[in-house]
N, C-alpha and C positions, 0 to 999 in steps of 0.2 A: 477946342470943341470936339476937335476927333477924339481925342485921347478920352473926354468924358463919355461919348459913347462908346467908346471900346470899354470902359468901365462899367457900364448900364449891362451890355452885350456876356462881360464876363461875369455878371453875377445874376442869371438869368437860373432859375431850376434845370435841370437837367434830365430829369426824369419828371414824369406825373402819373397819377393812379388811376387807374382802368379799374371798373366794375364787369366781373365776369359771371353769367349768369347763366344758368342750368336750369333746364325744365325738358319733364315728360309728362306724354301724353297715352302711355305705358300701361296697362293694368297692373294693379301688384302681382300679379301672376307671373306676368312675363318681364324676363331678365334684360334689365338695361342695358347700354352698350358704356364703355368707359371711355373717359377723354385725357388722356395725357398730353401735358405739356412741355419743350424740351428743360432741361437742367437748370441754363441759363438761367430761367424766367427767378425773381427771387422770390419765389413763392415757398413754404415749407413742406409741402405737398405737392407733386407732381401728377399724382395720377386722382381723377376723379368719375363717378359714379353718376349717371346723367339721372337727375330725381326730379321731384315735382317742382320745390324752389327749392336753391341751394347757389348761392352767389358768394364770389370768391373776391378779394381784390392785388391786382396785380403793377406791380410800377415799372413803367416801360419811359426807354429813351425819348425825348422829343423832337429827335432827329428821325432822318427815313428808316422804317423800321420790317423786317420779317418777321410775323407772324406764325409759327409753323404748331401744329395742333395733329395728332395722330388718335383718330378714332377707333377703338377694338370693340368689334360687336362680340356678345357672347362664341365662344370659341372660334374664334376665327384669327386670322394676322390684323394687321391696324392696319387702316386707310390713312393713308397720309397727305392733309391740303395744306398748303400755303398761300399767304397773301403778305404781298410787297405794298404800305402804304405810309402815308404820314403820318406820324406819328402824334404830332400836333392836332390833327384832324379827329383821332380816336378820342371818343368817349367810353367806348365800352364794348364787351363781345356776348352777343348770343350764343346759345345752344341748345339746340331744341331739337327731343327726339320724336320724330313723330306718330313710327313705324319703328317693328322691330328692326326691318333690315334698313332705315332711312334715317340719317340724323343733316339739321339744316343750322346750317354757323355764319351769322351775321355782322360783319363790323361795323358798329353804330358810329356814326359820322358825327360829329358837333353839327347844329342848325347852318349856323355861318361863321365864316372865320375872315376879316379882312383881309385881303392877298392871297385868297387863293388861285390857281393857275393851274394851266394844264398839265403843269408835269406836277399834280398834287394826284394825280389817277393812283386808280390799284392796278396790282395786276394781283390773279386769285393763280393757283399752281397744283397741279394732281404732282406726284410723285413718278409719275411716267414723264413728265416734261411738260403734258400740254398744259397750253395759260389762254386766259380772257382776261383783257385789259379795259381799264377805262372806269368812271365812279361807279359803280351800280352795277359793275361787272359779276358774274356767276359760271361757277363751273362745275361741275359735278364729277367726281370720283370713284370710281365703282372699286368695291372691294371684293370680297370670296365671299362675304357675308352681310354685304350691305352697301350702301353708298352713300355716301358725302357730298353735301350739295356745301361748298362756301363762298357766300357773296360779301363785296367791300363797295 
């Protein structure tokens, strides 16, 4: 019986695909901010252009996973947030700009998931160190040229 579950266990996906989605609320006039993502991620594009719709799809671990996303407002450095969460748990990521110097990045949680527990939390991360933990945690990130609100 164990050995059949260690079989079940070992042929389990190991990755699954995230829907990543872009929206502003921008005039055409004024210059969006770009959102790159690290290397890693296997996407064939790394760097993207926050537009009205524009969704990407991305296949992440389903084990505990870092999130890390670096926002570049028009001429300025990137803001850089992270979010530590399960990866089982994601369904997908917002991005939405709403203001020139304001972009707001959301991890969409699945409804419900059997088992989940306390240590399924996020924790969200500025690039200076500070964190906010917990589901539904937010942090905000201020850049030279804007800030980064990311909640999980």
């Amino acid at each position: 019986m164990v050995t059949k579950l260690q079989q079940q266990f070992g042929h389990e996906p190991k990755d699954k695909e995230i829907t990543v989605s872009f929206e502003s609320d921008l005039k055409s006039s004024e210059k969006s901010a770009i959102v790159n993502f690290p290397t890693i991620w296997s996407v064939r594009e790394h760097s993207f252009i926050i537009q009205q719709t524009n969704r990407i799809v991305l296949r992440i671990p389903l084990a505990r996973f870092r999130f890390v996303i670096e926002v570049r407002f028009p001429a300025s450095d990137p803001v850089q947030v992270s979010a530590n969460a399960s990866g089982a748990d994601i369904k997908g990521l917002q991005i939405h700009q709403l203001r020139t110097d304001f972009v707001q990045a959301n991890l969409v949680h699945e409804a419900f998931r059997f088992g989940r527990s306390v240590s399924d939390e996020c924790t969200v991360s500025c690039a200076d160190g500070t964190s906010r933990s917990g589901m539904g945690a937010c942090i905000d990130c201020p850049g030279p040229r804007g800030t980064v609100r990311f909640c999980c």
